[in-house]
N, C-alpha and C positions, 0 to 999 in steps of 0.2 A: 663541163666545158672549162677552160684553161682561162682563170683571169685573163685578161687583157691591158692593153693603156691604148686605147681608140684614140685615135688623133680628135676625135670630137669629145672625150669625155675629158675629167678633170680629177678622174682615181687614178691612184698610183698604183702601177702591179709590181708585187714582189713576187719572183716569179720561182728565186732559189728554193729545193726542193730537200727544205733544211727538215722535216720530218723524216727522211731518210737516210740521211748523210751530211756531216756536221763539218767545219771546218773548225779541229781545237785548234790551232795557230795558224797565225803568218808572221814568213818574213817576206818584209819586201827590200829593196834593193834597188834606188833610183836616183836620175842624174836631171838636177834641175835644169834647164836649158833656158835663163832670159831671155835671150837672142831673140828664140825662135817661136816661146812660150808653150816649150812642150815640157813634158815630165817621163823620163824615158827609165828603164829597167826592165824587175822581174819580180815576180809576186811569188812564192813557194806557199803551198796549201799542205797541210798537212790534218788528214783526214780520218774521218772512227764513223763508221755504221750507226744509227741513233734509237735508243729505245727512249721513249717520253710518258710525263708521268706527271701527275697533278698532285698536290700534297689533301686534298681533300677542303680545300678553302681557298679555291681558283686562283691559287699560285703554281707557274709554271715552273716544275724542276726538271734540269736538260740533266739525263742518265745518259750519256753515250756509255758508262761501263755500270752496269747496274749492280755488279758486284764491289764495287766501292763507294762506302757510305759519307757524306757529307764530312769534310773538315776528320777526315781517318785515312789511317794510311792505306796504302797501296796492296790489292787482291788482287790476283792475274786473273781476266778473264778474256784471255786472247786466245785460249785455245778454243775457245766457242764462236770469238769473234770473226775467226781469221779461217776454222773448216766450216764454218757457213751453219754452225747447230746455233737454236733459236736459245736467246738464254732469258725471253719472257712468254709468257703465257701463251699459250697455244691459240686459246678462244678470241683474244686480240685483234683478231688479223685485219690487213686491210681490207677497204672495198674499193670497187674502181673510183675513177678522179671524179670529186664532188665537193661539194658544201657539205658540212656532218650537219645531219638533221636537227642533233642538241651537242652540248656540250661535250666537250671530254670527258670520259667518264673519268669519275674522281678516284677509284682505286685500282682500275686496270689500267697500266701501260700499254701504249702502241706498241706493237710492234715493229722488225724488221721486215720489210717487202717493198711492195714496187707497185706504182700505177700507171694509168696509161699518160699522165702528165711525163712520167719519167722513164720510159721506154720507149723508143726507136719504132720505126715502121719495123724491124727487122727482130726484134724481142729483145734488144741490147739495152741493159742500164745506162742512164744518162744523166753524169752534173750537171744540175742548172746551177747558174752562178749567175748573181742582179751583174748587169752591166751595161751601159749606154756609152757614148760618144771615145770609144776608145778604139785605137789599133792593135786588133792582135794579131804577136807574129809570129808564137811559136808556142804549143802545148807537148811538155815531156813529161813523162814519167820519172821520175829520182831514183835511180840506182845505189842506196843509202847500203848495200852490202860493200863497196865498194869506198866509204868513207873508214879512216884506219882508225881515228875515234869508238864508234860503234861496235869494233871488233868482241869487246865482251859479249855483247849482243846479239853477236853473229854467231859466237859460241853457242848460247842456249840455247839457239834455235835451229841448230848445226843440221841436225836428224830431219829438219822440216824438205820437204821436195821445194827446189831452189824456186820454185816462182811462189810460194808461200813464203819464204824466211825472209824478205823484204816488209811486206805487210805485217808479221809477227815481232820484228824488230821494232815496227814503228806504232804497231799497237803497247809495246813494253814501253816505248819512248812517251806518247800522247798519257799513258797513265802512271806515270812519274809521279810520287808524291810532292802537294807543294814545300816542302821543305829541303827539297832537291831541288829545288826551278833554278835556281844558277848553273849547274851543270845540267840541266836539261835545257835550257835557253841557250846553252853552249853546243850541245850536239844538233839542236834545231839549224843552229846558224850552220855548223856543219856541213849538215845532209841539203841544206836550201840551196850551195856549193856543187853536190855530188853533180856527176855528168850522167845524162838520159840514160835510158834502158834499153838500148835497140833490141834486145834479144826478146823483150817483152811486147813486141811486138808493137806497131805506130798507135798513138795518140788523136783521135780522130775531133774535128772541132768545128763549129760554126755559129756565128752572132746574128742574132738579129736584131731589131730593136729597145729592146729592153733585157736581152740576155746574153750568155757566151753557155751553149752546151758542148762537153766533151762525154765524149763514151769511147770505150774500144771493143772490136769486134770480138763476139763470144761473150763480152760478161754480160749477166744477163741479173745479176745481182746487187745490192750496195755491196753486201760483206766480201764482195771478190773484186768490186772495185779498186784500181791503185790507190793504196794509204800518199802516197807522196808525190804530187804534180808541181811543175814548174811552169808561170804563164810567163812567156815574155810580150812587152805592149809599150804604147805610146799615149798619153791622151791628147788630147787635141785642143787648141789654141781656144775653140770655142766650148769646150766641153764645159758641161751644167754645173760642177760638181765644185770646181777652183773657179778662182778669179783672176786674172791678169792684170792689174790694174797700175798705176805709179801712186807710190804713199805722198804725204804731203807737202814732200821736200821733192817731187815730181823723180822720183825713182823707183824703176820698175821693181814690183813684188808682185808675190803670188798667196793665194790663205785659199784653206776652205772656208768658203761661204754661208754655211748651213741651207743648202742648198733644199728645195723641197725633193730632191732626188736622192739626195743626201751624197754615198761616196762613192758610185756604185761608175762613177766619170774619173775618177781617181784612181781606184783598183778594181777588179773583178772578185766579187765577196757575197758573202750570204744577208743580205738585210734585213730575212723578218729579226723582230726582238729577241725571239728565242735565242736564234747562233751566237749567243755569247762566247767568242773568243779570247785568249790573248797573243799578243802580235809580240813583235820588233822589228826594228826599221833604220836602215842607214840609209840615212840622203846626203847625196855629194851636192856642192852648192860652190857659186863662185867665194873668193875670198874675202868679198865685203860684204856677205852678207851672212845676218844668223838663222838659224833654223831654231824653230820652236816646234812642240809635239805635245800630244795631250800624254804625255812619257812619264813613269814613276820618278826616272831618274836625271840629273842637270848633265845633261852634254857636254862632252870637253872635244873639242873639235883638233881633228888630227889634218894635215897636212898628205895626202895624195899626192906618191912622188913622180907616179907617171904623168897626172892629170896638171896637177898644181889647185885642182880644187877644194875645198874642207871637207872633210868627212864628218858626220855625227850621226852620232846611234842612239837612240834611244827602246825604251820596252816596256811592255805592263805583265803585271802578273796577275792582275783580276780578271775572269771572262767580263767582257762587255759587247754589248752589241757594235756591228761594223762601222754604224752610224757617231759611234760617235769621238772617231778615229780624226784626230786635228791635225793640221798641220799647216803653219806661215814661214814663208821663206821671203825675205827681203833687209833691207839697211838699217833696222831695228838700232836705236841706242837703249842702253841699259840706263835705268835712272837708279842712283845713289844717294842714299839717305845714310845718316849718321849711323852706327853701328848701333845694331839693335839682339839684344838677348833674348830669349825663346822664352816666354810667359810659360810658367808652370801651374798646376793648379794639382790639390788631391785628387784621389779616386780612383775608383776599381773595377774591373773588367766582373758583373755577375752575370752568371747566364752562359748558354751554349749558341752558335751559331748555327742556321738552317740551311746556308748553302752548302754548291759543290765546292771540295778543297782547292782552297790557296792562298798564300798567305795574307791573311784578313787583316789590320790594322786594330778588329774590334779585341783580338786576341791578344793584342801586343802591351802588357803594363803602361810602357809608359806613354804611348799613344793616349793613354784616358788620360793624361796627365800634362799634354800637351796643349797649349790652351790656343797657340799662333802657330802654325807649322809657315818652316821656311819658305819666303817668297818673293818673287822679282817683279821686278815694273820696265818694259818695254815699250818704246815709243818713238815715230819719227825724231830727228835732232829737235824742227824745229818745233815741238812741242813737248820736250823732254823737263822743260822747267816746269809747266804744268801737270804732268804727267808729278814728278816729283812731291809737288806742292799739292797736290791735292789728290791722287791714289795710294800714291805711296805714302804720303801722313796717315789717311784714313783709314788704311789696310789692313794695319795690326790692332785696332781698337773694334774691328769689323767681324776681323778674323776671333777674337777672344772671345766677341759676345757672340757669335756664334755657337762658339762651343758650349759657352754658358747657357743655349737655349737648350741645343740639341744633342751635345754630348761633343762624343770622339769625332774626329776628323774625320770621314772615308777615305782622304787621299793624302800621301804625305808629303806634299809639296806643292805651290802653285805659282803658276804665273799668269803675269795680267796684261795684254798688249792693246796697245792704241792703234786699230785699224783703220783702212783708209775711208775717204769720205762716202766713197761708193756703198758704205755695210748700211744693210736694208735694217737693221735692230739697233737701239740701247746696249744692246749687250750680249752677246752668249756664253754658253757654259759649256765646257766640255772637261771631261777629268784631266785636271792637273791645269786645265788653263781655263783662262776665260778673255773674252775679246770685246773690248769696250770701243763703243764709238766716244770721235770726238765730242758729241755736244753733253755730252757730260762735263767736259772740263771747263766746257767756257761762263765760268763764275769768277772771272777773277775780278769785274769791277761790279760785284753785286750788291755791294755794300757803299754808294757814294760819299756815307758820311767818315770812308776810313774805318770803319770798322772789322769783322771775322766776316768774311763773307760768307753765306748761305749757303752749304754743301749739304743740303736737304737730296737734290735730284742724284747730283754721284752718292752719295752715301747709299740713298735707297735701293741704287742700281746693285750697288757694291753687293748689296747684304741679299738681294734678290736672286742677285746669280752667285754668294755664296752656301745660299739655299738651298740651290739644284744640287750642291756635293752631295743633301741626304735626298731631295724628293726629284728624283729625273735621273741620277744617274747613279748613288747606290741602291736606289730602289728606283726603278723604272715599271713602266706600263708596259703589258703584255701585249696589248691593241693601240698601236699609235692614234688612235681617233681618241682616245680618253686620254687626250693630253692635258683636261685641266686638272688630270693627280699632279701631275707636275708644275702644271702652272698657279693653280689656285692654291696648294701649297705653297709655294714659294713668295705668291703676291703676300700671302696672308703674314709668311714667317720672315718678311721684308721688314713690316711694320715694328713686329718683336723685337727681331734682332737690332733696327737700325735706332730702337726706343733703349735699350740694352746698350749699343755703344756709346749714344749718347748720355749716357746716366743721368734720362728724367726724372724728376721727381712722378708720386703716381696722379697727379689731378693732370703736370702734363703730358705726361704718355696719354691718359683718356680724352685729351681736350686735340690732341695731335692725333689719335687714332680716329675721332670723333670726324674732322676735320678731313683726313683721308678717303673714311667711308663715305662725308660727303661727295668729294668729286667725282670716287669714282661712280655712285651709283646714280649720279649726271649723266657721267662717259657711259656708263651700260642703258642708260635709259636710249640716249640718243642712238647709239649703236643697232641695239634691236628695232626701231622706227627706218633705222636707214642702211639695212644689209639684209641678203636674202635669207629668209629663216629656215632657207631647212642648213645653214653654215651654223645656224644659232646655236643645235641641238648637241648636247654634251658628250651622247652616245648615242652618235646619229647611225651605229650597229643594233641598236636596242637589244632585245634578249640572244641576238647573235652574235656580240662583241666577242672577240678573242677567238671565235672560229676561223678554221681554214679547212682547204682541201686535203684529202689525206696526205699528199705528199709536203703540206706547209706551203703553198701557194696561197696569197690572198692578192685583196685590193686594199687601198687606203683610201677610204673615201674622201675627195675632196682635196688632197693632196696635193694637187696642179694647179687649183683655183687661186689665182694670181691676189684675189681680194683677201683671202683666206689668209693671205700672208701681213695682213697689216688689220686684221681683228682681235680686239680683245675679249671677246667676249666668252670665252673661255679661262682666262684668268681671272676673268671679276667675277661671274656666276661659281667658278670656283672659291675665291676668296670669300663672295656671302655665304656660300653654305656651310664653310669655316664659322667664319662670323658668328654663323647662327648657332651653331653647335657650341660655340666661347659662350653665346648668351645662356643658353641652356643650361650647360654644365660648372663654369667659370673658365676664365683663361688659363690658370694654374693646373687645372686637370686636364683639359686640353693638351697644353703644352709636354705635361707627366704621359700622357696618353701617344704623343708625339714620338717622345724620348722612349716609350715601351715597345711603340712599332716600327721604328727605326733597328732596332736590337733583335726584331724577330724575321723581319724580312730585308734584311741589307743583305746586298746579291744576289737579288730576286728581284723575279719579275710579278706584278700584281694584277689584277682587272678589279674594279670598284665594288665586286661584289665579296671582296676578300672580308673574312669575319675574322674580325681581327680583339674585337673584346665586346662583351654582348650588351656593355653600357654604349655602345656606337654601333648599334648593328640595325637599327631603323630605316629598310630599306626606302618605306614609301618615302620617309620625309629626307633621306638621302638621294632618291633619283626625282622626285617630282618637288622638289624644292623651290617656288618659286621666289627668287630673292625682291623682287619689285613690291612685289604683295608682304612681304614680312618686314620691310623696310617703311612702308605706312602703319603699319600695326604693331610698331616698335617705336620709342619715343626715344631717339639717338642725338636729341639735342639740335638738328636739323634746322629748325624753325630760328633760334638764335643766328644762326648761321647768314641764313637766308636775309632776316629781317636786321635791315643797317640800323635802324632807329634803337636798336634793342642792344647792338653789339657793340655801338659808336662810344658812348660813354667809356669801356674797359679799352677800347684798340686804341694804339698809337697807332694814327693811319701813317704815318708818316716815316713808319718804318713796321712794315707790314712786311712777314716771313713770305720764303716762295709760296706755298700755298696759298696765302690767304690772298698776295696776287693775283693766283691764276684763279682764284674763286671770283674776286672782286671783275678781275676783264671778261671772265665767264656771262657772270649775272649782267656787265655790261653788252656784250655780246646779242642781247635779251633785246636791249633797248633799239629803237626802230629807228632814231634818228639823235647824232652826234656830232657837234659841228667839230671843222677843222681845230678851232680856238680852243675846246676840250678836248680831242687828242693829242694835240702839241701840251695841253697845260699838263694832263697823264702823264707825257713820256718825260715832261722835263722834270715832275715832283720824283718820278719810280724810276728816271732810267733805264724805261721799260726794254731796249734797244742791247742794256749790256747787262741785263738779265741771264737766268739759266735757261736752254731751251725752251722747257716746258711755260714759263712767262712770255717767251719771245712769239713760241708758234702763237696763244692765243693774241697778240700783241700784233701781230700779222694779219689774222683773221679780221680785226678791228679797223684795222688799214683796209685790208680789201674789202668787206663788205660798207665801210661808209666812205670809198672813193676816197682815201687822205693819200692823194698822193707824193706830198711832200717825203713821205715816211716807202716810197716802193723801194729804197734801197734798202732799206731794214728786210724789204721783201726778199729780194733778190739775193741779198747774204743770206738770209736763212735758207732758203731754196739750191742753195750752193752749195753752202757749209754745210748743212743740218737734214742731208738726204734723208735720214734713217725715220725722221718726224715729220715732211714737208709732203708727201705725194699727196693729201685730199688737200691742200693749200691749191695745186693746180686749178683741180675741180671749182673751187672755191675763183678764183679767178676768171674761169671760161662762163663760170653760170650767173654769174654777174652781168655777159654780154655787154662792156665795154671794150673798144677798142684800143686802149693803150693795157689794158689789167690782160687781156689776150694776147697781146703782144708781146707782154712781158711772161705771161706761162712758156711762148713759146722760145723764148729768147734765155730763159730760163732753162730750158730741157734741151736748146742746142749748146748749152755749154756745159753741160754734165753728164748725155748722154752716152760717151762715148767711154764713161767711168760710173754709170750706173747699174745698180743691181736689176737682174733680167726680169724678175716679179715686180719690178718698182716701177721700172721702162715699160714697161706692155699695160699695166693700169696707168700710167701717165699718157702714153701716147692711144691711148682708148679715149681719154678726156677730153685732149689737144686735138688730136687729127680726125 
């Protein structure tokens, strides 16, 4: 049976039917509309029949041409692709639509064929494409014989009977070697141009919920499938996928949001992980406002002489999945720092790479040698000073010691934008950018004695999502549910990198990491006591992770669960089993072991059972890992922590870093009864009020659970301001059952509801109403 998304469950279906037919590019082509809060154009797909193939250590490699081998040049295998002869194994074949019983097998590829997921009542082949909350208004075929560019290509395929030499063209185009992609990024944008095909007869199409399928009548194939379709569409004011919102200077923008649907409300696209694509993308936009994209390249905005609106283009040349395709359009200031020269460092590219070809950064000399790759800082106006003063200082000291952990850059460029108050995260990643919330910045009075204020929380953020460049997004998971590869990575390589920018000495990196692993195995303890446990479980697929139907159809379990979206508990259980594996081994070999599997699977996609060196190949104690039980049976210095009598003598309480704050109101937290007179004397010694976030939410919690209501406006700015950290703050209000602490959740959520995130809003008004 055909996954589904049941309005009563809470998986996500991916419904594209990317086992059979792949989507190598897009261009899209759209016109932002503030006005009306739409996003209007055209998507161009351009398409290859798929053979898939597993390297024998449950890393998935996407062969759309099985005759070109990884990082080599270019072998025609169009003549097989394009008269329909199978160019893999015979014995392969599909079976009808189903769950595969086991795994893929690890040295036979799938096949090309067809299931009943992706055939018509009538025998007709059928794209599925993930799509929800969009308008479509029009499906063509591209008549790319017909672009004057192309003509070489028309040539060699002259002798083919005219409804093949389109497909055959476009099969020569899609396997272009990467060191051609500029002139093939030039003929893509071309042919995404060319006008329909009426002679090929109509384009047939319809949406449902969760999909857009096209087929045309008679083909009954992938391989006779049209290589090159054009969607035209709208999305919609409310679609899941963007945000409408006004930034902080109350002017409308628009961003993807990391939506748990992800971009599928954006464009019509193939979402499981496998479709690793690469795109390009012009968006026109009004004149004041910039466009930003998760794009290799910095956009130089042209002037629209019909429109009067900016044009910008941007493009990648790496496959990535569709997911994690970015894009913010609004009155972004750029913030300017002193002129800063590109840190160099030795070193050299050894080793061969395991992907499909394109141009790899790991290949490039001086890319190893690159220690900051060039980068921007974007921000409403009025928080550009901040933005300046505190990401943009950080940035380049963030970005070195990253590379000093983990090597070469994966991406050659970044940008970093201050989104509006509505973003439901700290932070996200996406190639080439990354999207910080406000309450990172607000440190600037953390220090009341005049001192460096405490950029413990943005730093950490900083080096967390500079992390994701190597663990999430040039190496990615193959089954979205094992997202703590990505996350417990990145918690753990947060620690590293952000002890590396700071150049501790080594007792304070141990006494700072020490200190870290405290709180967080607080945060997980409580976590697990107070969320439902089958959200807890790391590969809630167990020995069926990374499966799908034959035609690449799955579900995501859990995906929709509104709670799901504000749990950690997959980056701290990730981060201990890190942990435990530094204790083991040392951090030094860890980290070398780090740097050795980043080099072997960058461009690829992973599942947890990848054997990756057989000093780390201990399944049991890697899946059954319990971090709560090996954190009592480990002496991590804990008890010092814990016990004041022991710590008092060495602390200057009196200027106590953010941690040891939020450890100190933690443990008070603890205490059952606190009178007014001791948290007025708190806030006035710590300040606690113009603190980092993370001091303030607990700082809040102390207020509402001991009635101080002197201090509700402390509430209510952070409940404001500080969306992306405040939704169990609600809770924490209503279950109290006072009348003024209810009044103020609800007075709180009518004033941000109408600019909050749709997962934030639906657990908050689940608490409230």
């Amino acid at each position: 049976m055909e996954p589904d998304g049941d309005q009563d469950t809470d998986d996500l279906p991916l419904r594209a039917n990317a086992n059979q037919i792949r989507v190598r590019h897009y261009v899209l082509d759209l016109t932002v509309q503030l006005h009306n809060k739409v996003i209007a154009g055209s998507i161009a797909l351009f398409l290859e029949p798929v053979v898939e193939a597993t390297d024998g250590a449950g890393v998935g490699l996407r062969q759309t041409d099985m005759a070109r081998s990884p990082c080599e040049g270019y072998m025609d295998s169009s003549e097989a692709l394009v008269s329909g002869e199978s160019t893999v194994n015979e014995s392969a074949s599909m079976s009808n639509c189903g769950t595969r019983a086991g795994p893929i097998p690890e040295t036979s590829p799938l096949s090309v064929g067809t299931s009943l997921e992706s055939t018509s009542d009538d025998g007709d082949f059928t794209l599925v494409l993930d799509c929800c909350d969009l308008d479509i208004l029009q499906v063509e075929e591209l008549d790319v014989t017909s672009v004057p560019s192309m003509s070489n290509l028309l040539e060699e395929v002259r002798d083919r009977h005219p409804r093949d030499r389109s497909a055959a063209m476009l099969q020569r185009l899609v396997s272009m070697p990467s060191a051609h992609w500029r002139r093939q990024h030039q003929l893509f944008s071309e042919c995404s141009g060319a006008p329909g095909n009426p002679e090929a007869g109509p384009v047939e199409f319809h949406t449902d919920r969760w999909s857009l399928r096209v087929k045309k009548r008679g083909i009954t194939s992938p391989v006779n499938f049209p290589r090159g379709l054009r969607v035209s569409y709208e999305t919609r004011p409310a679609g899941r996928s963007i945000r409408w919102t006004q930034d902080q200077d109350k002017r409308v923008c628009v961003y993807t949001a990391g939506s748990p649907i992800n971009n599928r409300a954006l464009f019509p696209c193939q979402e499981p992980p496998v479709a690793m694509s690469t795109w390009q993308a012009r968006v026109r936009a009004p004149g004041e406002c910039v466009v930003l994209m998760s794009g290799e390249n910095v956009a130089l905005p042209i002037k629209d002489g019909e429109t009067g609106l900016l044009i910008w283009d941007y493009y990648v040349t790496m496959p990535m999945p569709a997911s994690t395709f970015t894009l913010a359009v609004g009155c972004w200031r750029r913030a300017i720092a002193e002129p800063h020269t590109a840190s160099w460092s030795s070193g050299r590219h050894t080793g061969t790479c395991s992907h499909s070809d394109y141009p790899c950064r790991f290949n490039e000399r001086s890319a190893w040698t690159q220690r900051v790759v060039p980068h921007r800082v974007f921000a409403p106006a009025c928080l550009l000073q901040k933005a300046r003063l505190g990401v943009l200082a950080l940035l380049p000291q963030c970005l070195a010691a990253a590379h000093a952990v983990l090597g070469v850059h994966p991406f050659p460029r970044l940008d970093v934008l201050i989104v509006p108050e509505g973003f439901s995260s700290l932070g996200m990643a996406s190639p080439h950018i990354i999207f910080l919330s406000q309450s990172v910045l607000d440190v600037a009075g953390a220090d009341p004695a005049g001192g460096v204020a405490d950029r413990s929380v943005l730093g950490s953020r900083l080096c967390h999502e500079l992390a994701h460049s190597w663990f999430g997004l040039a190496i990615g998971a193959r089954d979205w549910t094992e997202e703590w590869i990505s996350e417990g990575f990145a918690t753990y390589l947060e620690d590293v990198i952000w002890a590396k920018a700071q150049e501790l000495l080594p007792v304070e990196m141990e006494e700072q990491a020490q200190l870290k692993a405290l709180l967080r195995w607080r945060r997980l303890s409580d976590e697990l006591q107070h969320s439902q446990e089958e959200l807890q479980i790391l590969r809630p697929n167990m020995e069926k992770t990374g499966e799908v139907s034959d035609c690449g159809a799955s579900l995501v379990k859990h995906a929709l669960n509104p709670d799901k979206t504000f749990m950690q508990v997959h980056y701290l259980k990730g981060y201990f089993l890190l942990t435990f594996l530094a204790s083991e081994v040392g951090e030094c070999q860890l980290i070398h072991f780090f740097r050795q599997f980043v080099m072997k699977y960058h461009g690829q996609l992973i599942l947890s059972q990848v054997r990756a060196n057989e000093r780390f190949t201990s399944q049991a104690k890697f899946i059954c890992f319990d971090p709560l039980s090996w954190l009592k049976s480990h002496k991590l210095g804990f008890n010092d922590h814990i016990k004041g009598k022991e710590i008092a003598p060495v602390i200057h309480w009196e200027k106590l870093t953010s941690d040891r704050l939020v450890l100190l109101l933690e443990l008070l937290l603890e205490e059952e009864v606190l009178s007014s007179s001791t948290l007025r004397s708190l806030n006035t010694t710590y300040h606690l009020h113009t603190q980092d976030a993370e001091v303030r939410h607990r700082w809040c919690e102390l207020v509402v659970k001991h009635g101080h209501s002197q201090a509700y406006q402390d509430v209510q700015h952070f409940l404001v301001h500080d969306q992306a950290m405040g939704v169990y703050l609600y809770g924490e209000l209503m279950v109290q059952e006072k009348a003024d602490q209810q009044a103020l959740a609800r007075r709180c959520l009518s004033l941000v509801q109408e600019e909050m995130d749709q997962s934030a809003r639906r657990v908050v008004e689940e608490m409230i109403l």
